[in-house]
N, C-alpha and C positions, 0 to 999 in steps of 0.2 A: 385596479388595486388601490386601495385607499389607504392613506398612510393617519397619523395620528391627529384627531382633529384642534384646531386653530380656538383660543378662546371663543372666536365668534360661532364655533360650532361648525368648520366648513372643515373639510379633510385636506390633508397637506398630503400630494403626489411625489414619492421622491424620485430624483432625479437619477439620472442615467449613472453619474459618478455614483451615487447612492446605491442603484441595483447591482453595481459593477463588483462595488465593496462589499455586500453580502456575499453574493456568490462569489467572490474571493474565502469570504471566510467559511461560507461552509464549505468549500474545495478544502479549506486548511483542515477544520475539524476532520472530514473525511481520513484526509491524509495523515494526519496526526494518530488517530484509530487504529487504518493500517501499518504502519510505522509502529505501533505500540504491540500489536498483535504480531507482524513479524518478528520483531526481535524476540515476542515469547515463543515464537513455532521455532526459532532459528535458536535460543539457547536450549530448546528443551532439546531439538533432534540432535547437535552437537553436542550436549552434555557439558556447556558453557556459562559463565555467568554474563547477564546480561549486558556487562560494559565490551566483553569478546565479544556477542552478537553484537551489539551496536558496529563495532568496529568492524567486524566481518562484512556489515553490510553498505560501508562506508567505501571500505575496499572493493566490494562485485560494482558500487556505485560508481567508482571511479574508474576502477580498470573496464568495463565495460561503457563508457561514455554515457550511463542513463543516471538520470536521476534517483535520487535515492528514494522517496515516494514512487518511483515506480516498479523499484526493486520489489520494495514492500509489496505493495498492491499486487505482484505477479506470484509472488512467494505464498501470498495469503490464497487468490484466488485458487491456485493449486494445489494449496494445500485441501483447500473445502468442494474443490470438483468443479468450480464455475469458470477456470481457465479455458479462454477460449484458442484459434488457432495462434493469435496474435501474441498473447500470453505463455506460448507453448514455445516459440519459437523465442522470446524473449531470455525465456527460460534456460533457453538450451546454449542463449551467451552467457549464461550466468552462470552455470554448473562448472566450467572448469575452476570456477574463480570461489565455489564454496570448499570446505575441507574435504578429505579423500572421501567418507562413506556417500556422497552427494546429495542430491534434495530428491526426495520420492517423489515420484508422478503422481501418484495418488490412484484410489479406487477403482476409479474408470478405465483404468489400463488393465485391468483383470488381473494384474498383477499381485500376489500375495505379498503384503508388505510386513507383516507379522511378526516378530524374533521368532 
């Protein structure tokens, strides 16, 4: 990987700390995304505005001990069908902790989820 070249024309290699802080940030972007997109699946399915979603998911964050990026990320993937066993089971600490009608499994459970 060549990094941006040096007046003399020679490319600068960034260093470890350098690659460490990118993929930090794109981890954040990532997680910012999902974080953005759950709080919209999470105020549309409750019928909430999204400072109660935020909140909502503040609280499955803390009452279930996971972080709150990974709330998101589990909420999202299941919602879109690419929850895997790992996300599945996540899921299933998190459902007592959202409001009474719960989070849908989604499509793949042959489940009619329809009104």
């Amino acid at each position: 990987m060549s990094g941006t070249p040096l007046p003399s024309g020679e490319p600068v290699e960034p260093t470890d700390a350098l690659r460490d802080e990118i993929a930090h940030l794109h981890e954040a972007v990532r997680s910012q995304r999902d974080i953005g997109m759950a709080i919209g699946l999470v105020s549309a399915r409750f019928a909430c505005s999204t400072e109660q979603a935020w909140r909502t998911m503040l609280r499955v964050s803390q009452d279930s001990n996971t972080k709150v990026r990974t709330v998101a990320r589990v909420l999202v993937a299941t919602h879109d069908g690419s929850a895997g066993p790992d996300d599945l089971a996540l899921l299933a600490r998190f459902v007592d902790q959202l409001p009474p009608s719960g989070w849908p499994t989604g499509p793949w459970t042959e489940e009619d989820l329809a009104p």
